[in-house]
Structures are given as structure tokens and as C-alpha cells.
DRENVOVO-234776 format. One record per residue: x, y, z of N, C-alpha, C in turn; residue in three letters. Coordinates in steps of 0.05 Angstrom, whole numbers, padded with zeros to 5 digits, always signed. Example, Ala and Ser with C-alpha at 12.3 -4.5 7.8 and 13.67 -1.06 7.14 Angstrom:
BEGIN
+00264-00114+00156+00246-00090+00156+00264-00066+00156Ala/+00257-00045+00142+00273-00021+00143+00258+00001+00157Ser/
! end
This chain:
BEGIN
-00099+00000-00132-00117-00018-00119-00142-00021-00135Unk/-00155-00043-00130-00174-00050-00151-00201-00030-00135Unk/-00220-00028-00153-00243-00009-00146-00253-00027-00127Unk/-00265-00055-00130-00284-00074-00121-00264-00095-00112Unk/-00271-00105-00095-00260-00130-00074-00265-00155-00085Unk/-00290-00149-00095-00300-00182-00107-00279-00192-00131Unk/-00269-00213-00133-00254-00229-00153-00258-00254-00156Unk/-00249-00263-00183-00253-00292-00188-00216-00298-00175Unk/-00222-00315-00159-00190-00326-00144-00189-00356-00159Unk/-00165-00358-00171-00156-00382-00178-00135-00402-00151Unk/-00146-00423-00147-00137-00441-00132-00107-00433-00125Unk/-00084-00438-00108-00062-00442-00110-00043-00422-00129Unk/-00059-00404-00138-00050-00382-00147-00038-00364-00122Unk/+00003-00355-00128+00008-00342-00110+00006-00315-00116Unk/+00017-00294-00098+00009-00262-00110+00033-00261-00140Unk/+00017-00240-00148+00031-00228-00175+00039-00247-00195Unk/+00012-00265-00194+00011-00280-00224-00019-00277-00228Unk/-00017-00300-00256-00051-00285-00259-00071-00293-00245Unk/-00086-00286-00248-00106-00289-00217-00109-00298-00190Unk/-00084-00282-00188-00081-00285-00155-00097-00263-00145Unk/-00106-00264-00126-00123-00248-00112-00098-00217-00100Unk/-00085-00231-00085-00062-00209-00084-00036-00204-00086Unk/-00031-00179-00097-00012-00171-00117+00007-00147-00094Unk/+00040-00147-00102+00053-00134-00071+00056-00103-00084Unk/+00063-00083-00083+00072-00062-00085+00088-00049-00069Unk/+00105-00026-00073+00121-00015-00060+00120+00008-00062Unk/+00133+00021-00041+00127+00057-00036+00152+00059-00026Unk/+00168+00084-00042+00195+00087-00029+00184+00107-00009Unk/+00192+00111+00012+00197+00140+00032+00217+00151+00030Unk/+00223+00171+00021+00249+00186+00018+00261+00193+00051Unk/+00282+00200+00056+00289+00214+00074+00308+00237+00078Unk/+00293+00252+00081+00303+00283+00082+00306+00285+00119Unk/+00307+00276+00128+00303+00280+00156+00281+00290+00167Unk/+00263+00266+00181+00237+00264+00182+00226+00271+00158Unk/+00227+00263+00138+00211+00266+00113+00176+00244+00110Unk/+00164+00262+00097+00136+00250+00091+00117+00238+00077Unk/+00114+00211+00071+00102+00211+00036+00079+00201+00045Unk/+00061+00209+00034+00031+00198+00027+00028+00174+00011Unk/+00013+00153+00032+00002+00133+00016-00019+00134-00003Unk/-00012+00126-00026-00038+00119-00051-00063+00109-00038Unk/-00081+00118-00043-00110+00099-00037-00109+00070-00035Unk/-00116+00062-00018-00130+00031-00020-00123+00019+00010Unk/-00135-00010+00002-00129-00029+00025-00104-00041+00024Unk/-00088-00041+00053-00058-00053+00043-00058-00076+00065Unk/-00039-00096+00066-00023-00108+00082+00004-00099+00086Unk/+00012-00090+00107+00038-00074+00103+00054-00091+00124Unk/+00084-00090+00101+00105-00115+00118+00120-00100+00133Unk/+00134-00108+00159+00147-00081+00174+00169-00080+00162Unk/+00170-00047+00162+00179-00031+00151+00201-00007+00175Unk/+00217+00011+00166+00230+00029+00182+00218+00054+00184Unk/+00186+00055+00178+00174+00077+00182+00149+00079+00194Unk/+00138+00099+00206+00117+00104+00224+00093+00111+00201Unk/+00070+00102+00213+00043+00102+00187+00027+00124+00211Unk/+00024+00148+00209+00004+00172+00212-00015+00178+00200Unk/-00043+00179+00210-00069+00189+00202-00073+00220+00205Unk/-00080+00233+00200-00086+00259+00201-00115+00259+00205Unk/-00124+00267+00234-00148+00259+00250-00161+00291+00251Unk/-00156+00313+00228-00169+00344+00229-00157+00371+00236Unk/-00140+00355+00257-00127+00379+00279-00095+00367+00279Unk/-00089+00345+00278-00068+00334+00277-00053+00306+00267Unk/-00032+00302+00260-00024+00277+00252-00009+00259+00279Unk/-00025+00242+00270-00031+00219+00297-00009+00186+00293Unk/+00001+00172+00309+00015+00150+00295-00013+00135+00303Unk/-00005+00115+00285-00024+00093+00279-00007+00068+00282Unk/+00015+00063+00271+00029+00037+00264+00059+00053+00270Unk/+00076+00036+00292+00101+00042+00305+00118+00032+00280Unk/+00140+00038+00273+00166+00031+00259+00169-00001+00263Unk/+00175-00012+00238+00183-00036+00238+00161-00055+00257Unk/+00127-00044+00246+00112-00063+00257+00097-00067+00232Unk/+00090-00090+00220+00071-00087+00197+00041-00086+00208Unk/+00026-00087+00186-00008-00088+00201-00026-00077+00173Unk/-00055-00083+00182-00068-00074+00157-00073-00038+00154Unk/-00077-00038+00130-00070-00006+00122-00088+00002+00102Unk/-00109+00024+00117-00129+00042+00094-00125+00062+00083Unk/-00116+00070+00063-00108+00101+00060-00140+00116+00035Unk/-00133+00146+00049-00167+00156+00028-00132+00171+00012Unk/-00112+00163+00000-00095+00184-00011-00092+00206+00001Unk/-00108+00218+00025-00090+00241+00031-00081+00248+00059Unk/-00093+00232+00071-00101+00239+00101-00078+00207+00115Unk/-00062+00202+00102-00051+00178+00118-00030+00171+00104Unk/-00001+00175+00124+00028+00180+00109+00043+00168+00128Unk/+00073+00156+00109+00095+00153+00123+00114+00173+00135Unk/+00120+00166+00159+00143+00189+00167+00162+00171+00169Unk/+00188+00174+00160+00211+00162+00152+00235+00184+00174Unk/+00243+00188+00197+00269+00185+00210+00287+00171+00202Unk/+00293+00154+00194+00316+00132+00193+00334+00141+00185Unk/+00338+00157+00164+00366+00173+00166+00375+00163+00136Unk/+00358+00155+00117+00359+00131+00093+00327+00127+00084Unk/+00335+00129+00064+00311+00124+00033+00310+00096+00049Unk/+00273+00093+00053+00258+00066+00058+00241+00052+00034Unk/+00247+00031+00032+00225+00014+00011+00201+00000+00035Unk/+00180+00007+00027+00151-00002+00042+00145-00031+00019Unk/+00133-00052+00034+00122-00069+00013+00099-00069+00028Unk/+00072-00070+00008+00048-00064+00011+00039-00092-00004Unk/+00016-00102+00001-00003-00128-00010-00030-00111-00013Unk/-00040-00114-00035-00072-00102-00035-00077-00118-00063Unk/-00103-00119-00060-00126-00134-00077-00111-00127-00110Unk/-00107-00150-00123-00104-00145-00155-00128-00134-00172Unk/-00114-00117-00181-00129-00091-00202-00138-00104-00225Unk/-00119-00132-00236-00128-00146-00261-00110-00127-00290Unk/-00112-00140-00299-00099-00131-00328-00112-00099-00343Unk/-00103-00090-00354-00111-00076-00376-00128-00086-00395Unk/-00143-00076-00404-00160-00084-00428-00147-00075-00451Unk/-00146-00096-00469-00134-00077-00493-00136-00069-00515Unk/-00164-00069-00520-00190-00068-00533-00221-00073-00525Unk/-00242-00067-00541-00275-00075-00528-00283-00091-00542Unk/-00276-00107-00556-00289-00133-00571-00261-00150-00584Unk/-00245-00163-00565-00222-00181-00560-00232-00212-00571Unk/-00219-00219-00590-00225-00248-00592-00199-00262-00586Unk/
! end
């Protein structure tokens, strides 16, 4: 996920070309029976999916987002994970702000 929100958005630009504002990603959830993966940092749009999204509120992990409901999604990387029951390896598709290219050099002509 990009550090900063602010972007130059090109018109009619769709996600995951160049300057589209947003770009999709994916997070497998394994399943080991009830198995658990942690989401990466950032802001997501999350499409429904076959897994439950839990916060970890100090004392316990809490649901937040029911199975096969999408919704928006903050993760700090450690404190907010998928729990996967389904009985089967899940693919999550995630939307969050484009990161932009690599640089690939400091004085590019």
C-alpha cells in the first residue's frame, strides 16, 4: 500500500494500469482447519470472500466482517487477520491505493 493517499488520478483510468488510483491484490488464506493469516498493512476494499476478518481488540480476537461479506478493511499488519474454516485454501481480493512504480534510478531522463 502506498505510504500517502494523495495521487495524481488519470481520467478513465481503470485499476492496475498506469495511473489508476486503485490497484487489486490478493491474499491466499491457507486452510489448516480454522487456520489464520494476517493481513499486510494498509487500506483495503475487500470483495466477499469465504473468510471471517478479526481484530485483536488486547484481550481477544473479535469478528469484524462475517464470511462472504466484503467491506472496507484497515490492517496496522498485526492486530487484524483472516480466519479461514472452509475446509480449502481461500484467495481474498483486496483494492487499496496504487503504490506507483519503482524508481529506477535518481536522475532518469
Amino acid at each position: 500500500m502506498a505510504l500517502a493517499l494523495n495521487k495524481i488520478i488519470l481520467a478513465n483510468a481503470t485499476s492496475n494500469t498506469a495511473g489508476a488510483y486503485l490497484q487489486t491484490t490478493t491474499i491466499v488464506s491457507q486452510d489448516t482447519n480454522t487456520a489464520n493469516t494476517t493481513v499486510t498493512a494498509g487500506l483495503y476494499l475487500m470483495f466477499p470472500a469465504n473468510v471471517t476478518v478479526q481484530a485483536y481488540n488486547g484481550s481477544a480476537w473479535t469478528n469484524l466482517i462475517a464470511a462472504n461479506v466484503g467491506g472496507t478493511l484497515f490492517s496496522d499488519g498485526k492486530n487484524v487477520r483472516f480466519l479461514n474454516g472452509s475446509g480449502s485454501n481461500v484467495t481474498v481480493t483486496l483494492m487499496t491505493v496504487n503504490g506507483g512504480e519503482a524508481a529506477t534510478g535518481q536522475y532518469n531522463s
